[in-house]
C-alpha positions as CSV (number, residue, x, y, z in Angstrom):
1,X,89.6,-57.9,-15.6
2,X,91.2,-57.6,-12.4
3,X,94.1,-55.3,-13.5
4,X,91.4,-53.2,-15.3
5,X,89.3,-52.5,-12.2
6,X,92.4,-51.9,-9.8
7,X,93.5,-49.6,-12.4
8,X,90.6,-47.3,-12.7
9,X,90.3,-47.6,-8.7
10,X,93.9,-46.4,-8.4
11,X,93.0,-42.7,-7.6
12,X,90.7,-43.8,-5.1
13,X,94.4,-45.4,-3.5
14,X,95.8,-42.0,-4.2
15,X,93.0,-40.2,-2.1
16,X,92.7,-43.0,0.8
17,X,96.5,-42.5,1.5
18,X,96.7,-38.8,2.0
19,X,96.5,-36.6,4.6
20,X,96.2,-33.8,2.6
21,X,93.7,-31.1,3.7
22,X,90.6,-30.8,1.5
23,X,91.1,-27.4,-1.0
24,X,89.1,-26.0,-3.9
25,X,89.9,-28.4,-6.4
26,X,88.4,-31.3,-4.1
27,X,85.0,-29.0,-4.5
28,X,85.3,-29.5,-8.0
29,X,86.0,-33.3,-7.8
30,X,83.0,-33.6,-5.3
31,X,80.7,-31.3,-7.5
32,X,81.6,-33.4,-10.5
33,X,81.2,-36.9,-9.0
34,X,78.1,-36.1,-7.3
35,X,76.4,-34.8,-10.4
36,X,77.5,-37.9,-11.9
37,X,76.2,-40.2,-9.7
38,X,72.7,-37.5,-10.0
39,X,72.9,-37.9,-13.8
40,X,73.1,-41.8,-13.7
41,X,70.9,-42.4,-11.4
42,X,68.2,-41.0,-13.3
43,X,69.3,-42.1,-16.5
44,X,68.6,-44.9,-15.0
45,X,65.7,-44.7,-13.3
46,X,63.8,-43.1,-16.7
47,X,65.5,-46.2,-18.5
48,X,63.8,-48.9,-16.2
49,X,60.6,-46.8,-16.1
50,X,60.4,-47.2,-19.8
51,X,61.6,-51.0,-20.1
52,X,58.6,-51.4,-17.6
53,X,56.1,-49.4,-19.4
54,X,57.1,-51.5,-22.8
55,X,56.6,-54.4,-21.0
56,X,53.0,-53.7,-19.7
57,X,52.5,-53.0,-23.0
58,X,53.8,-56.0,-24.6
59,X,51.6,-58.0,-22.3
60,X,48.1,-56.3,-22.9
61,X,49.1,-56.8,-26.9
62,X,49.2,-53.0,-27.5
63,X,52.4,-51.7,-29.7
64,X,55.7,-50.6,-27.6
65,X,57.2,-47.7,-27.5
66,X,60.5,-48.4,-29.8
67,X,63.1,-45.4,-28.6
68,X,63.4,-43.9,-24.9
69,X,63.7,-39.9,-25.7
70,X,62.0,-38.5,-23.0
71,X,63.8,-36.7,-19.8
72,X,67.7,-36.9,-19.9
73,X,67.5,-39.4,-22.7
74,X,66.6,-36.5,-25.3
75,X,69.5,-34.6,-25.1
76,X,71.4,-37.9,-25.1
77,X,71.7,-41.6,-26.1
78,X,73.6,-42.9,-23.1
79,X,73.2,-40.2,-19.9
80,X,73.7,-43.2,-17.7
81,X,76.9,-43.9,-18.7
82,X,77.6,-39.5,-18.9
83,X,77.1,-40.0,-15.5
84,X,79.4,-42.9,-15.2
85,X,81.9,-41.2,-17.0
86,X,81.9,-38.1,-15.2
87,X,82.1,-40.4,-11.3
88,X,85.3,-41.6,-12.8
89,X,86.8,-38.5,-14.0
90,X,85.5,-36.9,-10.9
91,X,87.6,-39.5,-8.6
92,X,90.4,-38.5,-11.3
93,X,90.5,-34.9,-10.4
94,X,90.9,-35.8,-6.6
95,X,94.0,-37.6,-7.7
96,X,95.2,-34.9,-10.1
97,X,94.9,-32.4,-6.8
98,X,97.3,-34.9,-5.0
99,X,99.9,-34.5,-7.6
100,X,99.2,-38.0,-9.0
101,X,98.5,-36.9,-12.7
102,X,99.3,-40.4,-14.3
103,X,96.2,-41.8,-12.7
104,X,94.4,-40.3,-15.6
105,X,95.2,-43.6,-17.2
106,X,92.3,-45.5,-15.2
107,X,89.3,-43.0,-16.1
108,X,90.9,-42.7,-19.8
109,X,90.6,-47.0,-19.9
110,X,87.3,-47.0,-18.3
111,X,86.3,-44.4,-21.2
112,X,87.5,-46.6,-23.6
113,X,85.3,-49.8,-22.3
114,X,82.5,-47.9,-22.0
115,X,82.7,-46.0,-25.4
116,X,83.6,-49.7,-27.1
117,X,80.2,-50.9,-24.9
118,X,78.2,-48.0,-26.5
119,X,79.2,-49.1,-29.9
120,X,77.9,-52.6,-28.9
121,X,74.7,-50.9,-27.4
122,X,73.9,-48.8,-30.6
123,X,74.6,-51.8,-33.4
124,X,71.7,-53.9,-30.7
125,X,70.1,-51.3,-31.4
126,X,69.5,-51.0,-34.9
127,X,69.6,-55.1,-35.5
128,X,66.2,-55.1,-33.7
129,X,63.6,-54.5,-36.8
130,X,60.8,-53.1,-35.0
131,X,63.0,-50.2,-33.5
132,X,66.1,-49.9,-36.2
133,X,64.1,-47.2,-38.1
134,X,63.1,-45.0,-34.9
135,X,66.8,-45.3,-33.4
136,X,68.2,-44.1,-37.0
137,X,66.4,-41.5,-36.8
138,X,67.1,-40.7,-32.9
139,X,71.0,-41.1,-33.6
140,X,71.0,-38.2,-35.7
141,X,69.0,-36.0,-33.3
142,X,70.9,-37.0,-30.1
143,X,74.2,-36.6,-29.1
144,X,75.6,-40.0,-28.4
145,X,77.2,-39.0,-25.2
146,X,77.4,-35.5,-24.2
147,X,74.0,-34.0,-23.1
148,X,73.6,-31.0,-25.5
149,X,70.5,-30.0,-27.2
150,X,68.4,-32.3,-30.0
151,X,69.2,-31.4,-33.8
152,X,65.6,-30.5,-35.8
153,X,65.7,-32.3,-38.8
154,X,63.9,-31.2,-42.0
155,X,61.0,-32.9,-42.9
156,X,61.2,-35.2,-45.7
157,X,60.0,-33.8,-49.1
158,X,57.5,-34.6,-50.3
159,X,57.6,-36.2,-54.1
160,X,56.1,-34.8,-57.0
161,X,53.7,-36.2,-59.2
């Protein structure tokens, strides 16, 4: 675990040890990390709203909401860890400005983790009985990762008798 966080922290190293002065593609990095951070928090902030909400809920014995798809989480299943993801490609690109272009390896190995965590997230998801049908059905609407725009379905026909 210890070589995994040094090595995603390793631009960070990079940018610490110059004395470079700040140019356009340390906008960029800036712009990119602080809309990550934006992004995250949110996500977050929507996530706990709802796990509260379900809660509540739960305790006056009324039915719970099964799938989060309101605010950032309807255009996609994980916008917390987008916004992760785009901190640490963020800190990447101050790197990649320094000349230190290898240091993509740490943001690529977080990606990994995270995308093997989502698969870990989702398959949660859909052992749970009372919200497996409802996330189905939001998986193929939402993009797992990417915010983008939520797919319509067609309605289900209906059969004839």
């Amino acid at each position: 675990m210890q070589v995994f966080l040094i090595g995603i922290c390793l631009p960070m190293y990079a940018i610490h040890s110059s004395d470079q002065p700040l140019g356009i593609w340390d906008l960029v990095a800036t712009i990119v990390c602080i809309a990550g951070v934006v992004i995250a928090y949110f996500a977050d902030t929507q996530l706990h709203q709802f796990v509260t909400r379900n809660e509540k809920l739960k305790q006056l014995g009324e039915p719970t909401v099964p799938t989060l798809e309101d605010g950032l989480w309807g255009y996609s299943r994980h916008p917390n860890y987008f916004g992760e993801q785009l901190w640490w490609w963020g800190v990447y690109l101050f790197a990649w400005n320094l000349g230190q272009r290898w240091m993509f390896i740490g943001a690529l190995v977080n990606s990994m983790c995270l995308g093997y965590v989502t698969v870990l997230v989702e398959r949660r998801m859909l052992k749970q009985e009372h919200r497996a049908e409802a996330y189905r059905l939001y998986q193929k609407r939402t993009s797992v990762l990417i915010p983008w725009f939520r797919k319509s379905l067609p309605e289900p026909k209906e059969k004839e008798t």
